[in-house]
N, C-alpha and C positions, 0 to 999 in steps of 0.2 A: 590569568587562569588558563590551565593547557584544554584544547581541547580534544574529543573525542571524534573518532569517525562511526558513521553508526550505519548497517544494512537494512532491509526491509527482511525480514523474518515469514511475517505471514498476517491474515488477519482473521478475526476470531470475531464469532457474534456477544454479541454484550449480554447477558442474561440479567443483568441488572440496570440494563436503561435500553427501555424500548424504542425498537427501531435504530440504535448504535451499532458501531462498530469497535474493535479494539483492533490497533493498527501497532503490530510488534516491532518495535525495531530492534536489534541485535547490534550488540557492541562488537567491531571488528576484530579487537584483538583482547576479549576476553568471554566470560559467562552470562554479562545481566543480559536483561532484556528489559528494553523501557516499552510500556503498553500507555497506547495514548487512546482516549476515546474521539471517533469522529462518525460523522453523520452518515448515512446510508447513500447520499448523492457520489460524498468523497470517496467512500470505503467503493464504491462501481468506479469510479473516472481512475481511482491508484490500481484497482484489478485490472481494467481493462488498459491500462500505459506496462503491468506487469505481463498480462497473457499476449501475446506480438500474435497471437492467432487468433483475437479475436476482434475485428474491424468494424467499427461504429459504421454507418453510412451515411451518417453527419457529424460534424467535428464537436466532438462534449466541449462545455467552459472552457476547460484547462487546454484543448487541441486549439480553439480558438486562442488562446494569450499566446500559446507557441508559434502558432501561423503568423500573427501580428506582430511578436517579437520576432521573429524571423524575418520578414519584410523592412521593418526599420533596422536590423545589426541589433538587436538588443540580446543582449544573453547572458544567461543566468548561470555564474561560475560554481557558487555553492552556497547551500542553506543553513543557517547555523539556528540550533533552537537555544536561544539565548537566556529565556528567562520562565520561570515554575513559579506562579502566585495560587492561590489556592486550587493548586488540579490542575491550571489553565496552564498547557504551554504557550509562551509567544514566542514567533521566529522572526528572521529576516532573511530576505532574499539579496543577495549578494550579485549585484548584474552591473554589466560592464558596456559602453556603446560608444566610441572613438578614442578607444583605451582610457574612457573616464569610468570611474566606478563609483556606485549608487545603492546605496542601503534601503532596501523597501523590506517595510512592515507588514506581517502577511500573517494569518489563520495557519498553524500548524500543518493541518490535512492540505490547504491547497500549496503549500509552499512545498510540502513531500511530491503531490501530483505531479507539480510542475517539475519538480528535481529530476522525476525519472524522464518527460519528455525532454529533458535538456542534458541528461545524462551527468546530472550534477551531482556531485558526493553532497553527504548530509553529515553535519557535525552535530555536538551538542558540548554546553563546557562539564567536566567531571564534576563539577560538584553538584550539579542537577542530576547526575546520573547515579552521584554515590546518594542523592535525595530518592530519587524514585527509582531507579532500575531494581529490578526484583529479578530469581532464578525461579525459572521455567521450566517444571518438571514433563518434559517431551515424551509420547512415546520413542523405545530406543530401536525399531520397527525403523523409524523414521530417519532416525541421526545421519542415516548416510545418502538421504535423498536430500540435499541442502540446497537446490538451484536453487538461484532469486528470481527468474524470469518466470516461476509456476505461482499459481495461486496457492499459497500453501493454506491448508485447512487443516494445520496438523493439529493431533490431539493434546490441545494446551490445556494443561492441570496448574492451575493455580486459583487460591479463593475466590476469585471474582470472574474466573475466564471459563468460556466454554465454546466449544465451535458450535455452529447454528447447524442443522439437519436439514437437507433437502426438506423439499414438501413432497416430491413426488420421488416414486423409487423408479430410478432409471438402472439398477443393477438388470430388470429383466429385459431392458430389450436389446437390440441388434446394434451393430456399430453403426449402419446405415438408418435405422432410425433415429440415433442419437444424431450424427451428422445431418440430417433434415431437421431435429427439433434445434441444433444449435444455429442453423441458419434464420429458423424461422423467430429466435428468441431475440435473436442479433438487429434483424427485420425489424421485430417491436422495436427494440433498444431496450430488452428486459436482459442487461448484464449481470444482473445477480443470476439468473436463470441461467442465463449462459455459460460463467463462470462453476456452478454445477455442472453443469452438462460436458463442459470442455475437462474439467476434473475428472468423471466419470471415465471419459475418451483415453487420457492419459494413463487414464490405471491399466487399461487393459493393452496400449501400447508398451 
């Protein structure tokens, strides 16, 4: 089975399982988009490994496996989502340590988390993807802002997706106010808040 290389797209709040996430991945060299649901812990630890500006002040789960694989040589070459049972992605983590390589079984969201602090591609085989990848009607507003290093919160339209709406309206205040509530959000360790608020920032740079 060949398989696929797949991006991170963006992530989207679940309107239909509370407290979810839907975490987009995007097929490198075509149109789906495979939407995975994950938890509110993962959906902050994959933002904050995507936004480089915005710094825990203690290392989340996923900085801890990286720190510790980093001290024994252990390193994660690349993630493959291997297998689709009802809904359920399961992956493996593909890691390497005295040029031996080692297959570990791993939770979809934490196997993506860890991909981006190790800077790992992420694969999946085609025929999970000709199973679930689905087209993603984007605004076309958007189409030409494609980084993967931003949180995207773009305006995903399809049955089941919808992005989540701040709670608080931060279009009225000042940059320097934003820059003070993003320190102070960061402080808590409230990166969902954050991740708003650094969004907000970006727009207006």
């Amino acid at each position: 089975m060949s398989l696929v290389r797949l991006n991170i797209k963006g992530i989207s709040y679940s309107q239909t399982q509370n407290g979810a996430y839907a975490l987009i991945l995007n097929e490198v060299d075509g149109d789906r988009k495979l939407p995975i649901v994950i938890g509110a812990f993962e959906a902050q630890s994959i933002a904050i490994a995507l936004e480089k500006e915005i710094s825990p002040p203690r290392p989340l789960t996923h900085d801890l496996f990286k720190n510790f694989a980093d001290r024994f040589d252990i390193v994660v070459k690349q993630v493959i989502i291997h297998k689709l049972v009802d809904g359920v992605f399961y992956s493996s983590l593909i890691c390497e340590r005295d040029k031996i390589e080692e297959i570990i079984d791993a939770r979809t969201s934490d196997a993506i988390a860890l991909a981006l602090r190790f800077q790992a591609p992420i694969f999946t085989f085609k025929n999970i993807l000709d199973k679930a990848g689905i087209y993603l009607k984007v605004n076309p507003k958007k189409e030409d802002d494609d980084t993967e290093d931003n949180i995207l919160m773009d305006e995903l339209v399809a049955n089941e997706l919808e992005p989540q709406e701040p709670g608080e309206n931060y279009k009225a205040k000042s940059i320097e106010e934003l820059q003070n509530l993003l320190e102070e959000a960061v402080s808590n360790e409230d990166y969902e808040k954050a991740a708003h608020i650094r969004d907000e920032i970006s727009k207006r740079e």
